[in-house]
C-alpha positions in Angstrom: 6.6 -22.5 18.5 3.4 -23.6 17.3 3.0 -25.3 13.6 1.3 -22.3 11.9 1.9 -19.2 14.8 4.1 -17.0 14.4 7.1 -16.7 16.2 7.7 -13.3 18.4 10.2 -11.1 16.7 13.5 -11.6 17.2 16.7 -9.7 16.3 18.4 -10.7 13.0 20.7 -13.5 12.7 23.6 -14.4 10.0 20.8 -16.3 8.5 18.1 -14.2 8.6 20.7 -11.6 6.4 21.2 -14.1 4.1 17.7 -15.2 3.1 17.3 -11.7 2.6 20.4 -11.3 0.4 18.7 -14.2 -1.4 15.8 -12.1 -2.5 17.2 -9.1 -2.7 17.3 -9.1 -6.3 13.4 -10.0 -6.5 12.9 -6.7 -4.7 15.2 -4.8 -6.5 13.8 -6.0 -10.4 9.8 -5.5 -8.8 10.5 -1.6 -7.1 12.7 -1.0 -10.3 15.1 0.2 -8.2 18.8 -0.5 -6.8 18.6 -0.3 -2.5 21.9 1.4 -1.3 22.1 -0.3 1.9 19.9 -4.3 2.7 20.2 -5.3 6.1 17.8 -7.4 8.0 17.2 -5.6 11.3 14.9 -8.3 13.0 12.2 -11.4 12.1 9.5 -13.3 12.7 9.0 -17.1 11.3 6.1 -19.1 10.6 6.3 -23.0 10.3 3.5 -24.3 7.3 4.1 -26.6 5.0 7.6 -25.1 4.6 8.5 -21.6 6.6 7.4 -18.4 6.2 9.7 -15.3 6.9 8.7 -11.8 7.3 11.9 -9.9 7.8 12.2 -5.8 8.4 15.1 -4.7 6.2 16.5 -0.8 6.7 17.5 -0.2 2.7 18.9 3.4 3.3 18.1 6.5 5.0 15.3 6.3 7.4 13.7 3.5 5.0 12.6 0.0 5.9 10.7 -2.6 3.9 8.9 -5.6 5.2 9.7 -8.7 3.1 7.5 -12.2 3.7 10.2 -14.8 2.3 8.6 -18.0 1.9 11.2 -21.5 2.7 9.9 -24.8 0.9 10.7 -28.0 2.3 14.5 -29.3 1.9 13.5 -32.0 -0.3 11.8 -30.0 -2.9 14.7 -28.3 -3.3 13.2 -25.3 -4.6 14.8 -21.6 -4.2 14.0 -19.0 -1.6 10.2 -17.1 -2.5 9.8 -13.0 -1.7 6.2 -13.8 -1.3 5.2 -10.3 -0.5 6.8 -6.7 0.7 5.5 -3.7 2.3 7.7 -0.6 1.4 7.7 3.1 3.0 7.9 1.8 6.6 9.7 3.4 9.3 12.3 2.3 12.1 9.2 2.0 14.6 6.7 0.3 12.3 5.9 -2.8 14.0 7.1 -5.9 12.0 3.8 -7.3 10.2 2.5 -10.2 9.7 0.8 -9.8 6.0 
């Protein structure tokens, strides 16, 4: 992968569902909402000056939200980033890169 490309999108991992789970609650306190179900369905990364994620989550029902999850570098030691979301998306909506 190129430095600042964006990877294809792959299926979720164990990882992928727990960066997610990580920001979860920064989704849930800016919808003002409580999501029934959170599982990361499949991802993209992008390397920068750190690593950007942009996961599709299904959250219940037929709905999906996109979440770009932003990585810092290990020795800044700072805490997972939901960056930006898109909500309202469906099973087909193509993963984006926003």
């Amino acid at each position: 992968m190129m430095c600042g490309a964006p990877s294809a999108v792959q299926p979720a991992t164990a990882e992928t569902q727990d960066i997610a789970d990580q920001v979860r609650s920064q989704l849930e306190e800016k919808e003002n909402k409580k999501f029934p179900v959170f599982k990361a369905v499949s991802f993209k990364s992008q390397v920068v000056a750190g690593t950007n994620y942009f996961i599709k989550v299904h959250v219940g029902d037929e709905d999906f939200v996109h979440l770009r999850v932003f990585k810092s570098l290990p020795h800044e030691n700072k805490p997972l980033t939901l960056s930006d979301y898109q909500t309202n998306k469906a099973k087909h909506d193509e993963l984006s890169y926003f």
